[in-house]
Backbone as XML, in Angstrom:
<?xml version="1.0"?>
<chain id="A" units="angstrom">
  <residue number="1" name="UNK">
    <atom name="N" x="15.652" y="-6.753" z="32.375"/>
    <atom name="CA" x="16.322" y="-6.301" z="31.184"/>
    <atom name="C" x="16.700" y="-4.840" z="31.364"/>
  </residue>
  <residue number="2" name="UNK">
    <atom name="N" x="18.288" y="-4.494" z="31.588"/>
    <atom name="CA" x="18.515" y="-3.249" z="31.402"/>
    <atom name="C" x="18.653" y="-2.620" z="30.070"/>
  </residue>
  <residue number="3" name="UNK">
    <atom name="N" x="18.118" y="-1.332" z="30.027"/>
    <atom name="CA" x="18.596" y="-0.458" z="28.872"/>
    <atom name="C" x="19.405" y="0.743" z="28.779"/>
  </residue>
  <residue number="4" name="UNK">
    <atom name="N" x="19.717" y="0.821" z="27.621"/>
    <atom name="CA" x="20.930" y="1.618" z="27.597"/>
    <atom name="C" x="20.511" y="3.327" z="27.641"/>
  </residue>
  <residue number="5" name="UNK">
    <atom name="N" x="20.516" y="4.020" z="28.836"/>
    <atom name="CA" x="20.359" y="4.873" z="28.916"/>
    <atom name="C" x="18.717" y="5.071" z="29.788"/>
  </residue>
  <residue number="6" name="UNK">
    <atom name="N" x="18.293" y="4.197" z="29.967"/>
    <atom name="CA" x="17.332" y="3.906" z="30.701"/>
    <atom name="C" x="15.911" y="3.685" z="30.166"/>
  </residue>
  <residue number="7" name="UNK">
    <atom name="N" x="14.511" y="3.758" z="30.610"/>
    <atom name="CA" x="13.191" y="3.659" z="30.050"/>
    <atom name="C" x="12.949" y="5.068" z="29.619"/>
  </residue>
  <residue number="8" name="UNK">
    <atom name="N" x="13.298" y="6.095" z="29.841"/>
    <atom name="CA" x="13.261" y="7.463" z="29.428"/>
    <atom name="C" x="13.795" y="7.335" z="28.114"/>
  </residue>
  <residue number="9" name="UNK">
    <atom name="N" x="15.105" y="6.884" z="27.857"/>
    <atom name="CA" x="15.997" y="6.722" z="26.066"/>
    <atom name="C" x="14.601" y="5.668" z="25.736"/>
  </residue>
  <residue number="10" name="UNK">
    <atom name="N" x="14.568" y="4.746" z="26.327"/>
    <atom name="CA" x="13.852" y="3.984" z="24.987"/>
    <atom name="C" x="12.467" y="4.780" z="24.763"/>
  </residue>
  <residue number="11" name="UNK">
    <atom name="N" x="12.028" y="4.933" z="25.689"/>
    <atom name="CA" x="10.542" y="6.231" z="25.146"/>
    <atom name="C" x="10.317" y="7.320" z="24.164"/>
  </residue>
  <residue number="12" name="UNK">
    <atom name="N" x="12.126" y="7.829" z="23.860"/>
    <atom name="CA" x="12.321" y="8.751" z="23.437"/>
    <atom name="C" x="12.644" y="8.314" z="21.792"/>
  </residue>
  <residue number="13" name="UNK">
    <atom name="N" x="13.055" y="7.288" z="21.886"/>
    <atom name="CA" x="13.752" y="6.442" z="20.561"/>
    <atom name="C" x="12.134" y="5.655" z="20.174"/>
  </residue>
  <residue number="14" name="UNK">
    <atom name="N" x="11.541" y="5.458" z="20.931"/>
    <atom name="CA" x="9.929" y="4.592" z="20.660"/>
    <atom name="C" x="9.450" y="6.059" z="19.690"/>
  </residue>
  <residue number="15" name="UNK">
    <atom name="N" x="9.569" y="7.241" z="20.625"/>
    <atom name="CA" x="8.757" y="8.837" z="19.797"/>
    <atom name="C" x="9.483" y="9.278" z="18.424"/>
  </residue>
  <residue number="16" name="UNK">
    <atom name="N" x="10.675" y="8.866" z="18.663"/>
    <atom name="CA" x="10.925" y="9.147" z="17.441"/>
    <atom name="C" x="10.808" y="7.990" z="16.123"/>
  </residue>
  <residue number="17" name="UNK">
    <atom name="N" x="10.946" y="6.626" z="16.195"/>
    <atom name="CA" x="10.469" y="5.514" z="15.398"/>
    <atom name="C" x="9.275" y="6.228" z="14.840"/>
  </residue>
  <residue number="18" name="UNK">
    <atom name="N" x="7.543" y="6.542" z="16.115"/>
    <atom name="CA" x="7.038" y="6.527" z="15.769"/>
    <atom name="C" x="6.721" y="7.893" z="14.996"/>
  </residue>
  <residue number="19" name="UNK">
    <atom name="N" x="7.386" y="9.267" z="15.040"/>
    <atom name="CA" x="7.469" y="10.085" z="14.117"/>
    <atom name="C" x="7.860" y="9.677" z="12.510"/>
  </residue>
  <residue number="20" name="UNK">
    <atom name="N" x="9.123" y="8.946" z="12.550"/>
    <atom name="CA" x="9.485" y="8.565" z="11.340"/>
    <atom name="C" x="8.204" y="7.569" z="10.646"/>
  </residue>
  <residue number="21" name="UNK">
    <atom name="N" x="7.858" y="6.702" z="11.558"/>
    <atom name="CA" x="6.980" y="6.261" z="10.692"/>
    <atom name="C" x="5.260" y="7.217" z="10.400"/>
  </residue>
  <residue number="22" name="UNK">
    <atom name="N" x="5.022" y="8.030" z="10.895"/>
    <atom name="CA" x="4.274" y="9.016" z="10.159"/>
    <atom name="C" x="4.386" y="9.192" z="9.468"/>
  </residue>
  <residue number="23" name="UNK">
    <atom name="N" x="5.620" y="10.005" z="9.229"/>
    <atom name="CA" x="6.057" y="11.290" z="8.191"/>
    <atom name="C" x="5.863" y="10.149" z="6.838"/>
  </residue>
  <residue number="24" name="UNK">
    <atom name="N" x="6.780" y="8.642" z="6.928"/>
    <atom name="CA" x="6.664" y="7.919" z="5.563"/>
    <atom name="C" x="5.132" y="7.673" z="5.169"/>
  </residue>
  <residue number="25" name="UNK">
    <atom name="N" x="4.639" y="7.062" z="6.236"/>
    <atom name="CA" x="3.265" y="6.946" z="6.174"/>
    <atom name="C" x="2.394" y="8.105" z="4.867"/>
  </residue>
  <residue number="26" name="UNK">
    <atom name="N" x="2.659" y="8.928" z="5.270"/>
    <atom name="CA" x="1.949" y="10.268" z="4.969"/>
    <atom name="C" x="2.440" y="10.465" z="3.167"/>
  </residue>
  <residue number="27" name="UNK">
    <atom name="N" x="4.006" y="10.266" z="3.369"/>
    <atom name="CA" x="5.054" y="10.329" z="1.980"/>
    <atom name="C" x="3.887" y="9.287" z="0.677"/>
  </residue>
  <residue number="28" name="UNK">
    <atom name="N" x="4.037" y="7.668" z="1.866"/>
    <atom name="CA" x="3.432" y="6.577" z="0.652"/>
    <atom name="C" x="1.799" y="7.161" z="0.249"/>
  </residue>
  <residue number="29" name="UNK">
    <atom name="N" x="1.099" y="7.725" z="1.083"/>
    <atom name="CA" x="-0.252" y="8.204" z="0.929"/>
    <atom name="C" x="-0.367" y="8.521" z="-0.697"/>
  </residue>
  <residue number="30" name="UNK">
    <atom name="N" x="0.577" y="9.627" z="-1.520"/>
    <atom name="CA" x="0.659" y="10.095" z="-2.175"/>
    <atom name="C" x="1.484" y="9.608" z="-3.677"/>
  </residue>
  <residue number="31" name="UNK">
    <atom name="N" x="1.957" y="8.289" z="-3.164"/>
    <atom name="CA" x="2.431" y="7.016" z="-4.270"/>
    <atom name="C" x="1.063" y="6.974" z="-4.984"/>
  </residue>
  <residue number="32" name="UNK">
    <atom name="N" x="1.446" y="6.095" z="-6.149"/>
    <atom name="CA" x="0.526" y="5.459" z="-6.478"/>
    <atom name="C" x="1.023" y="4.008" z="-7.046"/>
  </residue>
  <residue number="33" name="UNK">
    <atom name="N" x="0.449" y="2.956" z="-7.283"/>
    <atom name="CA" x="0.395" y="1.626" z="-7.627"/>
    <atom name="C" x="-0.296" y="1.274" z="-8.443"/>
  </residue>
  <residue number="34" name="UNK">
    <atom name="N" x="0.040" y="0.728" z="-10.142"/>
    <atom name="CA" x="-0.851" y="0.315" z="-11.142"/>
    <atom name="C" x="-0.584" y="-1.289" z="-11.101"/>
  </residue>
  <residue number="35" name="UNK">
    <atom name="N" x="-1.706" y="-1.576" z="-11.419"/>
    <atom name="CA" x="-2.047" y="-3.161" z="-11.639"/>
    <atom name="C" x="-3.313" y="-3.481" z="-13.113"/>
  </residue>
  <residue number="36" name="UNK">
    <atom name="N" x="-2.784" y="-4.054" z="-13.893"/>
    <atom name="CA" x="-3.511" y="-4.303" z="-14.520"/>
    <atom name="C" x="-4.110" y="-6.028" z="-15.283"/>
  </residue>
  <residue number="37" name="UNK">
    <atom name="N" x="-5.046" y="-6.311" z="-16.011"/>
    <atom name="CA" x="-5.398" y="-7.296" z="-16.139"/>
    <atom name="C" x="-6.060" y="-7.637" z="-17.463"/>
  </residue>
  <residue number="38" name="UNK">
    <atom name="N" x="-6.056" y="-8.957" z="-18.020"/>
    <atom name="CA" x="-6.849" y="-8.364" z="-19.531"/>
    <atom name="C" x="-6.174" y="-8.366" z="-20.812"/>
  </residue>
  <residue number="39" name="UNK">
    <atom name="N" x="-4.362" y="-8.318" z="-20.404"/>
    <atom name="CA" x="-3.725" y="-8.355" z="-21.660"/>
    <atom name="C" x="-3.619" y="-6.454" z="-21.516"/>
  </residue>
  <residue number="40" name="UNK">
    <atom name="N" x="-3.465" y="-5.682" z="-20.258"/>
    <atom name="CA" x="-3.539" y="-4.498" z="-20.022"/>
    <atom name="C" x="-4.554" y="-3.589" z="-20.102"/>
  </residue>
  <residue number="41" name="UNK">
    <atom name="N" x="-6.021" y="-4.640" z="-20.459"/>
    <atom name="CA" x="-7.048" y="-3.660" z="-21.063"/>
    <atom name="C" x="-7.968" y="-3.008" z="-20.088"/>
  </residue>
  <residue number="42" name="UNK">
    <atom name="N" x="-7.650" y="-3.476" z="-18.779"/>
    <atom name="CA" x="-7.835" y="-3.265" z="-17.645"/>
    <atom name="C" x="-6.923" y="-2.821" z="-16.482"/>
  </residue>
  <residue number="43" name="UNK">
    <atom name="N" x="-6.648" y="-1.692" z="-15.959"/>
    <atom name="CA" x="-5.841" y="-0.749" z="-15.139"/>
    <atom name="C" x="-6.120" y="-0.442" z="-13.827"/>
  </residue>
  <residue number="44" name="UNK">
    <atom name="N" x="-6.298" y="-0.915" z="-13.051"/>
    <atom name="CA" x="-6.235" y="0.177" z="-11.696"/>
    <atom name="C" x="-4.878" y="0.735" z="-11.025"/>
  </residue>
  <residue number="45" name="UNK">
    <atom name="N" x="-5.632" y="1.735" z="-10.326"/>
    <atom name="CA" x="-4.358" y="2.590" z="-9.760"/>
    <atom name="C" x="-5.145" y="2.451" z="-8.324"/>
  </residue>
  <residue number="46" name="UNK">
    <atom name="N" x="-4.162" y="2.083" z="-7.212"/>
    <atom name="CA" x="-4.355" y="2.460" z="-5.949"/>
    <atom name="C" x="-3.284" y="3.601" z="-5.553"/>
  </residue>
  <residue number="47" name="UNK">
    <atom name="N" x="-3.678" y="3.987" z="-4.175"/>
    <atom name="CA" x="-2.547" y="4.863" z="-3.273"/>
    <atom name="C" x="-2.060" y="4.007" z="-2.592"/>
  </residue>
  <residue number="48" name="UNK">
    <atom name="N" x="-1.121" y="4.620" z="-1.613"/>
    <atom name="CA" x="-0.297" y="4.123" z="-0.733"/>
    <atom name="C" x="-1.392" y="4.273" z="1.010"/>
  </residue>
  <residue number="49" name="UNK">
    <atom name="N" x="-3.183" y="4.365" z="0.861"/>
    <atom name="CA" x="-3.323" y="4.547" z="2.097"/>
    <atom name="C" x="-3.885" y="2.953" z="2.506"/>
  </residue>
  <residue number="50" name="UNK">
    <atom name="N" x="-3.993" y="2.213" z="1.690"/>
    <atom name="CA" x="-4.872" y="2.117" z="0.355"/>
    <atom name="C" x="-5.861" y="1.967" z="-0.187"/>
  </residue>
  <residue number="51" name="UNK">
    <atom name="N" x="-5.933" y="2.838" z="-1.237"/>
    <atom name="CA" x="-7.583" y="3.043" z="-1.036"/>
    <atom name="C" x="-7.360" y="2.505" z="-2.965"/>
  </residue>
  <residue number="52" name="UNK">
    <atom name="N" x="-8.616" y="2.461" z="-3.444"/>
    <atom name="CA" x="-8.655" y="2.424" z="-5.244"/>
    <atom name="C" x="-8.928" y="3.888" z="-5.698"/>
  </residue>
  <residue number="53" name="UNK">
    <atom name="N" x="-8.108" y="4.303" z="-6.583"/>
    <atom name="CA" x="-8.263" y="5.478" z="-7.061"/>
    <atom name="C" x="-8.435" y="5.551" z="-8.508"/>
  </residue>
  <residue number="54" name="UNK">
    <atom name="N" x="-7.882" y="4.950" z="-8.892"/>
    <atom name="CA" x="-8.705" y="5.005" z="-10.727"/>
    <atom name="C" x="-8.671" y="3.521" z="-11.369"/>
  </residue>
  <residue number="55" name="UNK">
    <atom name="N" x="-9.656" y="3.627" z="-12.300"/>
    <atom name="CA" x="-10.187" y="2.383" z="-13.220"/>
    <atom name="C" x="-9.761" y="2.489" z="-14.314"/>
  </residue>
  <residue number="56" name="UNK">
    <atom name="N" x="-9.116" y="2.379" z="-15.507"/>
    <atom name="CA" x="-9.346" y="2.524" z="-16.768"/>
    <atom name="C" x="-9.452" y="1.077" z="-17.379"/>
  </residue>
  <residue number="57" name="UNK">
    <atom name="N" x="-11.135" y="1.437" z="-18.354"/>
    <atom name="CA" x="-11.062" y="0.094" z="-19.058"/>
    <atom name="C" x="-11.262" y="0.506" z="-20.744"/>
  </residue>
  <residue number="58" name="UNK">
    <atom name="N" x="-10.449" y="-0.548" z="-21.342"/>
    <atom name="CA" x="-10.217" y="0.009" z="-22.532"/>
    <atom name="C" x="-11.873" y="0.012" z="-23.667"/>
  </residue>
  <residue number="59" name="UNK">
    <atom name="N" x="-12.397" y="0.435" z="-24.082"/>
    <atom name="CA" x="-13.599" y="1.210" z="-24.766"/>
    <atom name="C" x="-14.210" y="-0.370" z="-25.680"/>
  </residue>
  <residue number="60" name="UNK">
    <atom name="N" x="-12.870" y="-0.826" z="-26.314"/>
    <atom name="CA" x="-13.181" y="-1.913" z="-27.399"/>
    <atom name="C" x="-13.217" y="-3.111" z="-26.317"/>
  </residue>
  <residue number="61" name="UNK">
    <atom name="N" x="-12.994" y="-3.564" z="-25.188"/>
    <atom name="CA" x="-13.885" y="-4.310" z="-24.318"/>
    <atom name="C" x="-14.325" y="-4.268" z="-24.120"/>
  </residue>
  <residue number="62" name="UNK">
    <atom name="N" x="-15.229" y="-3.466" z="-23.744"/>
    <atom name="CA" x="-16.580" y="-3.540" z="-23.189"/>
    <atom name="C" x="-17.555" y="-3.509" z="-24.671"/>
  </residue>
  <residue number="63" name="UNK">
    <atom name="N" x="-16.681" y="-3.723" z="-25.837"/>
    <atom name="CA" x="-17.221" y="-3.970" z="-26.682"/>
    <atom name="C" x="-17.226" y="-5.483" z="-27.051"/>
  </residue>
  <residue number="64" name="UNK">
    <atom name="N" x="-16.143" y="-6.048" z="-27.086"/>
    <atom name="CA" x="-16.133" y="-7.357" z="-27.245"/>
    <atom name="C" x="-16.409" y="-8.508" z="-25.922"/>
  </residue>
  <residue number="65" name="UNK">
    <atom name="N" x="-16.404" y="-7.743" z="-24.945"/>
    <atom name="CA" x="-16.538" y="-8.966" z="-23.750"/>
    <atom name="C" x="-18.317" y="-8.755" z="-23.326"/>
  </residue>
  <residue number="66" name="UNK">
    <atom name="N" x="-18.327" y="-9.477" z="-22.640"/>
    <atom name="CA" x="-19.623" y="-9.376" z="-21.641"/>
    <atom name="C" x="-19.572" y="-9.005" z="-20.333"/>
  </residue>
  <residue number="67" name="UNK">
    <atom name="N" x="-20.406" y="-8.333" z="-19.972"/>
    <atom name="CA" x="-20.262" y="-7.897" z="-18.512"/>
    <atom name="C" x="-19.590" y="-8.683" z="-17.347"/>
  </residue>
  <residue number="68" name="UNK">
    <atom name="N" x="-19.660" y="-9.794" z="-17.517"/>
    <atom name="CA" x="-19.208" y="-10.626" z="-16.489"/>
    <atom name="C" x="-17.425" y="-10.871" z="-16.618"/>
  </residue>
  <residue number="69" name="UNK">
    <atom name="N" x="-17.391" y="-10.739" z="-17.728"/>
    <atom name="CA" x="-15.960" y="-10.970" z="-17.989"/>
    <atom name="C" x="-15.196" y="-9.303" z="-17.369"/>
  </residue>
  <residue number="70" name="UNK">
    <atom name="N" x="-15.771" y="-8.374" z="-17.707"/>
    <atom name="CA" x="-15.095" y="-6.883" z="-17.748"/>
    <atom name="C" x="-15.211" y="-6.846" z="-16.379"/>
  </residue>
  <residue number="71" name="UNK">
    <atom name="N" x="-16.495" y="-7.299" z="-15.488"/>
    <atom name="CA" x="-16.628" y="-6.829" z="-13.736"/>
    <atom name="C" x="-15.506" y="-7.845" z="-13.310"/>
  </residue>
  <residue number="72" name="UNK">
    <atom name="N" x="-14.986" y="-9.231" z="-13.810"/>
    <atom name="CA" x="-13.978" y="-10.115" z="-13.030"/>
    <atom name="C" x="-12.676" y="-9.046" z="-13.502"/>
  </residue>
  <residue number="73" name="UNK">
    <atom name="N" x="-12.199" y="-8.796" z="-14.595"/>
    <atom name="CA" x="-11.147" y="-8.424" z="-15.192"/>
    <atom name="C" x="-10.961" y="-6.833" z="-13.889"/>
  </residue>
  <residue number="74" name="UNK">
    <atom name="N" x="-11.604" y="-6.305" z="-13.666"/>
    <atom name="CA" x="-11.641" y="-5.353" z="-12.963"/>
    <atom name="C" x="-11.369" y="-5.665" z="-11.619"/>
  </residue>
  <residue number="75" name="UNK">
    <atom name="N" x="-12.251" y="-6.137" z="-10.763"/>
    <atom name="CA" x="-11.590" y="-6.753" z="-9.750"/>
    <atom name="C" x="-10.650" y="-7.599" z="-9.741"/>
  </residue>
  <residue number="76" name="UNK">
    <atom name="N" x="-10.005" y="-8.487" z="-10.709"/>
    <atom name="CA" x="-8.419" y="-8.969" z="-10.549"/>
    <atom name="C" x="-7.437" y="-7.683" z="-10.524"/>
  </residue>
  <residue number="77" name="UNK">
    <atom name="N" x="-7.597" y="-6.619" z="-11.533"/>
    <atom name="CA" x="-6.970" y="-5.586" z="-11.529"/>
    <atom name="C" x="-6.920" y="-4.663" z="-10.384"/>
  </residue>
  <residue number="78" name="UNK">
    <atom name="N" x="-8.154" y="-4.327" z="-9.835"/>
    <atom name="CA" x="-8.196" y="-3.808" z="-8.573"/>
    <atom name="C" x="-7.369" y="-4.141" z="-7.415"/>
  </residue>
  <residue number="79" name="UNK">
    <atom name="N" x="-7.530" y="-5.897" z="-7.168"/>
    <atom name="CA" x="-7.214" y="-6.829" z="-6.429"/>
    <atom name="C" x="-5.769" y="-6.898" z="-6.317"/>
  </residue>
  <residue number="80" name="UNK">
    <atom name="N" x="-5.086" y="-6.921" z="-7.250"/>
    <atom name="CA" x="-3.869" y="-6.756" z="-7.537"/>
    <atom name="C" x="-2.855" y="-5.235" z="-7.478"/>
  </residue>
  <residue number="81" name="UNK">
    <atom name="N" x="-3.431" y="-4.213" z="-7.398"/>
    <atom name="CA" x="-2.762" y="-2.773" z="-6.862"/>
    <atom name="C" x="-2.932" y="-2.861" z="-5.662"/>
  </residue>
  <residue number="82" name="UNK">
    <atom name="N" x="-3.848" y="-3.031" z="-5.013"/>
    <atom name="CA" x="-4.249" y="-2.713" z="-4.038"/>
    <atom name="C" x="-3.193" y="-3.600" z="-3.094"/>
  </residue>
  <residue number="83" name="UNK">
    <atom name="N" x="-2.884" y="-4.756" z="-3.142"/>
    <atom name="CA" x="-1.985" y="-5.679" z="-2.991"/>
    <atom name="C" x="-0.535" y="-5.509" z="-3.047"/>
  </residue>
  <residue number="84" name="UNK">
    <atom name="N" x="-0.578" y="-4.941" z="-4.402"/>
    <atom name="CA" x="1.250" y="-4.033" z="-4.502"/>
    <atom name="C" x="1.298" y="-3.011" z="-3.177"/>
  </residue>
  <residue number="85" name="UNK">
    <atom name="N" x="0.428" y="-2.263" z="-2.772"/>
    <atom name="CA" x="0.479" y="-0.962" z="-2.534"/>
    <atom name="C" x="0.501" y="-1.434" z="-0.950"/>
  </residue>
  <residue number="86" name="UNK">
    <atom name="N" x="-0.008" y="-2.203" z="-0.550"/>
    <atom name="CA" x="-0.200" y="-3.114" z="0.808"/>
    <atom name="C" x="1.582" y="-3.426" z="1.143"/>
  </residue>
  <residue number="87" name="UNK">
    <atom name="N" x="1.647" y="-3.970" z="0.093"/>
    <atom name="CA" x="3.174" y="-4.734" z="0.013"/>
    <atom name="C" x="3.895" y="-3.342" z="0.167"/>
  </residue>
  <residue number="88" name="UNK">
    <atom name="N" x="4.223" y="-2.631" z="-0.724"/>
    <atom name="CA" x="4.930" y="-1.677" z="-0.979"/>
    <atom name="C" x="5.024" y="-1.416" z="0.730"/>
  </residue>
  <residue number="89" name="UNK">
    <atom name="N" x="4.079" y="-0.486" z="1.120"/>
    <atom name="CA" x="3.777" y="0.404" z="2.544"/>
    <atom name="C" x="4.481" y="-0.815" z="3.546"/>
  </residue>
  <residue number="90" name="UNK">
    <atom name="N" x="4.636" y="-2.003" z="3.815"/>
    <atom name="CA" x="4.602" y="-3.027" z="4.554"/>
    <atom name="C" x="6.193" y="-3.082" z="4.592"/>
  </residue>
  <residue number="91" name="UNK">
    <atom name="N" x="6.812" y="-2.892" z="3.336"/>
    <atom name="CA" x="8.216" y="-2.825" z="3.665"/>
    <atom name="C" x="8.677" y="-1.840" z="4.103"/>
  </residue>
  <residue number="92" name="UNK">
    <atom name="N" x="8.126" y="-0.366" z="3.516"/>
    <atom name="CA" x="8.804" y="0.620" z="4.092"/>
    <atom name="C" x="8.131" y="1.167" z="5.356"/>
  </residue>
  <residue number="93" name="UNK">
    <atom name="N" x="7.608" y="0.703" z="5.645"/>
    <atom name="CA" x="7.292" y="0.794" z="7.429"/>
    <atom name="C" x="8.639" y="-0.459" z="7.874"/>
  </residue>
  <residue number="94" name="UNK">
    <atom name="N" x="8.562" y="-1.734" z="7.603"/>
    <atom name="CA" x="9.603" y="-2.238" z="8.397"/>
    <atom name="C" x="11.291" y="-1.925" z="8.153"/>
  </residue>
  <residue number="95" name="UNK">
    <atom name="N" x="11.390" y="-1.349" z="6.943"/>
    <atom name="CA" x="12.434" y="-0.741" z="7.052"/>
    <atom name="C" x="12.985" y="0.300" z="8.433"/>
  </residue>
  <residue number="96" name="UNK">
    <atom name="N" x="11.591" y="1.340" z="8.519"/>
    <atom name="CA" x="12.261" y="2.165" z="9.430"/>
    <atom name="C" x="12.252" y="1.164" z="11.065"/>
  </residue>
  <residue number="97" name="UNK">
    <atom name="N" x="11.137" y="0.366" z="11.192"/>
    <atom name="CA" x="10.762" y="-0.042" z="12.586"/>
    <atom name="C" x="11.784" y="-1.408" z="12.491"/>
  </residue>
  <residue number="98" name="UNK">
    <atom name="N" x="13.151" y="-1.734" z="11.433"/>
    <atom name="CA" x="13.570" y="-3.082" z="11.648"/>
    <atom name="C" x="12.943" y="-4.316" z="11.928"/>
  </residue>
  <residue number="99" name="UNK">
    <atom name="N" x="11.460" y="-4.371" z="11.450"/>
    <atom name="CA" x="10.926" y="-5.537" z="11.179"/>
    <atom name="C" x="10.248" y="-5.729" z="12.821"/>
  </residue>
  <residue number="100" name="UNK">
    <atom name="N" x="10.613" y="-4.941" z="13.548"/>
    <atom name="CA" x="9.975" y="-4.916" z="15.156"/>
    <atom name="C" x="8.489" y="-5.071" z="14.964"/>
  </residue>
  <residue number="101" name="UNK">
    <atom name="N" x="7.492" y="-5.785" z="15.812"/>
    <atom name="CA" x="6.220" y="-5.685" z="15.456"/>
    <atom name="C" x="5.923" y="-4.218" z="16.562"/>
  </residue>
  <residue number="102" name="UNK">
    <atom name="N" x="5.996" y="-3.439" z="16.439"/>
    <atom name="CA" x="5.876" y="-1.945" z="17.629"/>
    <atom name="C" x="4.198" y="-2.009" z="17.762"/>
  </residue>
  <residue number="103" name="UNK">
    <atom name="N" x="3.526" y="-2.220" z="18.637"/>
    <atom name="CA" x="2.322" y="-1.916" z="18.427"/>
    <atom name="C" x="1.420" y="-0.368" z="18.160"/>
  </residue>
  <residue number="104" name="UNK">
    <atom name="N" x="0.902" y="-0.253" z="17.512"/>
    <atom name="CA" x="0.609" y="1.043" z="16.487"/>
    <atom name="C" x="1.156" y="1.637" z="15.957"/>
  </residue>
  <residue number="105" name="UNK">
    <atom name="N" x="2.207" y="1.073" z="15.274"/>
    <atom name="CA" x="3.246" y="1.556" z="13.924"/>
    <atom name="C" x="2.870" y="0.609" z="12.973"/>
  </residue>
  <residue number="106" name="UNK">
    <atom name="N" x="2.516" y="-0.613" z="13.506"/>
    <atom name="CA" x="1.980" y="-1.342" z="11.921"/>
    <atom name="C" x="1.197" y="-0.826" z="11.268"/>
  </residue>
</chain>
């Protein structure tokens, strides 16, 4: 398989892919992603690395539910940003890499 400009261009076009995908990398870090559950009474927020970064649960549930109900409602909510934010990062990495599987840019 020849290339255009030789294995030197594609090395150089590989360094720069994998710059671009840093720099976004770094950009989505600082997104955030809400998911919530409950009829909204339950909130999480993830980042773009992704990690869980905030909980909010609304005061009058944990008045009317039982623990078991508020710890599921939380992890669906959790479960679900964390998931957007997966998704989210997943396209805009293949945006820049054209859907290429590059190994260590995924």
């Amino acid at each position: 398989m020849n290339f255009r400009g030789g294995m030197g261009e594609l090395m150089r076009q590989a360094g720069r892919v994998q710059r671009k995908v840093e720099k976004r990398r770094e950009e989505l870090n600082q997104e955030t992603f809400e998911a919530s559950a409950g009829n909204d009474r339950v909130t999480a927020v993830a980042n773009g690395i992704p990690e869980l970064a905030e909980i909010r649960i609304d005061k009058a549930l944990l008045q009317e539910e039982d623990m078991e109900m508020v710890q599921d409602l939380v992890v669906a909510a959790a479960n679900a940003a964390l998931s957007k934010a997966r998704e989210h990062v997943d396209a805009e990495i293949e945006k820049i890499t054209g859907g290429l599987a590059i190994p260590g840019l995924g």
